[in-house]
C-alpha positions as CSV (number, residue, x, y, z in Angstrom):
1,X,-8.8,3.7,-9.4
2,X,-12.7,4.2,-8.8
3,X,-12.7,0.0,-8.1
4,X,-9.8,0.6,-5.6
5,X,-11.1,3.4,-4.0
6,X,-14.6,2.0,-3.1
7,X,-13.4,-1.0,-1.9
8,X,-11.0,0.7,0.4
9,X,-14.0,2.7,1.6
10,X,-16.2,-0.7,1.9
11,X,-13.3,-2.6,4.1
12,X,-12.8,0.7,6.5
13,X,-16.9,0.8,6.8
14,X,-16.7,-2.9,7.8
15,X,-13.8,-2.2,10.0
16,X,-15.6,0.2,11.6
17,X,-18.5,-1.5,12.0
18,X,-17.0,-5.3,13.1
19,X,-14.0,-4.4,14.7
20,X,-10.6,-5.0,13.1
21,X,-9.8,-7.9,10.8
22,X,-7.5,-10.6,12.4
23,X,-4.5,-11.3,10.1
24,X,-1.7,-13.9,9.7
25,X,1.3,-13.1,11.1
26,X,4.0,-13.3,8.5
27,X,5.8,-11.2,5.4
28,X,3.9,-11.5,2.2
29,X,4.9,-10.2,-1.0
30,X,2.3,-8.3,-3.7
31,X,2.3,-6.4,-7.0
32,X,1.2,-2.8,-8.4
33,X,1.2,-1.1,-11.3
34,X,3.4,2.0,-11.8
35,X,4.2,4.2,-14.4
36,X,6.6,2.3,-15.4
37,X,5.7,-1.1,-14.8
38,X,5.3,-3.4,-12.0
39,X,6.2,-2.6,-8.4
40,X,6.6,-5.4,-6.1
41,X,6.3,-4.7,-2.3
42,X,6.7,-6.9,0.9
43,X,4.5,-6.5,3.3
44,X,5.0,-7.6,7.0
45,X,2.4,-7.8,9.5
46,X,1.4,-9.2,13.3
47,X,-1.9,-10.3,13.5
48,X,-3.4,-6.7,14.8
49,X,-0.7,-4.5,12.8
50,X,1.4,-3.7,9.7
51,X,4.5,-3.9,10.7
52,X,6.4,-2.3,7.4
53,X,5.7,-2.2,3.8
54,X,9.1,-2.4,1.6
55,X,9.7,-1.5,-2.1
56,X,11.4,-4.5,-3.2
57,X,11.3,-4.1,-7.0
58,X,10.6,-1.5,-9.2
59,X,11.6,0.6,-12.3
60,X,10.1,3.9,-11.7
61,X,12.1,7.1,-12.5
62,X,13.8,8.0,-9.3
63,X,13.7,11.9,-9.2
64,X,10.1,11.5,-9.7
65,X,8.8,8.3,-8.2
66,X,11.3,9.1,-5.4
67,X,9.3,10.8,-2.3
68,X,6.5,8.3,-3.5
69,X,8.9,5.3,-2.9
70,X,9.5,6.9,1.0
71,X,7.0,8.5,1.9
72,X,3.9,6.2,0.9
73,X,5.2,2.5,2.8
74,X,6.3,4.8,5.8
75,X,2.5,6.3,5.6
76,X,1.0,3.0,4.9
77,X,3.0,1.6,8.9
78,X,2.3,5.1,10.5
79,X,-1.6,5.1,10.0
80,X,-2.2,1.5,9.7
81,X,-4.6,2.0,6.6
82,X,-4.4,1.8,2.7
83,X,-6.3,5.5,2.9
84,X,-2.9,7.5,3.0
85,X,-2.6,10.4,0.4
86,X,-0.6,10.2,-2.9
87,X,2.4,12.1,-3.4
88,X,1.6,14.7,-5.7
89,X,3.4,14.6,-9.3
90,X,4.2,10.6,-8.3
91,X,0.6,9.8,-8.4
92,X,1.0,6.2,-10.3
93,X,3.9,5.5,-8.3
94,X,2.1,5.7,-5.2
95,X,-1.4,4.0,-6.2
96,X,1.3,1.2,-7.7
97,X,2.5,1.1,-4.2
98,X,-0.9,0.9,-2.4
99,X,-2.5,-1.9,-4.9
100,X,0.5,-4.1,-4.1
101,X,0.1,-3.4,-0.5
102,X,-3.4,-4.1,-0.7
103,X,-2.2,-7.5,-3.2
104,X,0.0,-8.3,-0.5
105,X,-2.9,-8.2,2.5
């Protein structure tokens, strides 16, 4: 989590710094970890903007991992960063989420 959080922090810095990164048009796909196993997201961006992030596979507990499964991909669009809160009591559903958004990128 420490290893995830730092480098989040060292790619908005250079953001920051350099201007935004250029990406690839196109979906890709990546993987997370959640608390109950993998979570497999596609991601589809322009080359200045995530378009959406989709929960395509996963095996978390839906009364818990639930909000998580909403509200982090629709936070992920909305501020155009990786930095987006967890949803509290779905904490390794949603950093499953953002690692395989990051994966994805």
């Amino acid at each position: 989590m420490k290893k995830i959080v730092a480098l989040l922090l060292a790619v908005m810095m250079l953001t920051a710094t350099f201007g935004a990164f250029a990406m690839t048009a196109g979906t890709y796909e990546g993987v997370g970890k959640g608390l109950m196993g993998d979570i497999k997201v596609s991601v589809e961006v322009t080359e200045d903007k995530i378009v959406s992030v989709t929960v395509i596979e996963q095996n978390e507990t839906p009364s818990i991992a639930g909000p998580a499964l909403e509200q982090i991909p629709a936070a992920i669009v909305e501020h155009q960063t990786l930095a987006v809160d967890v949803v509290a009591g779905a904490t390794f559903t949603s950093n499953g989420i953002i690692a395989a958004t990051e994966a994805a990128l």
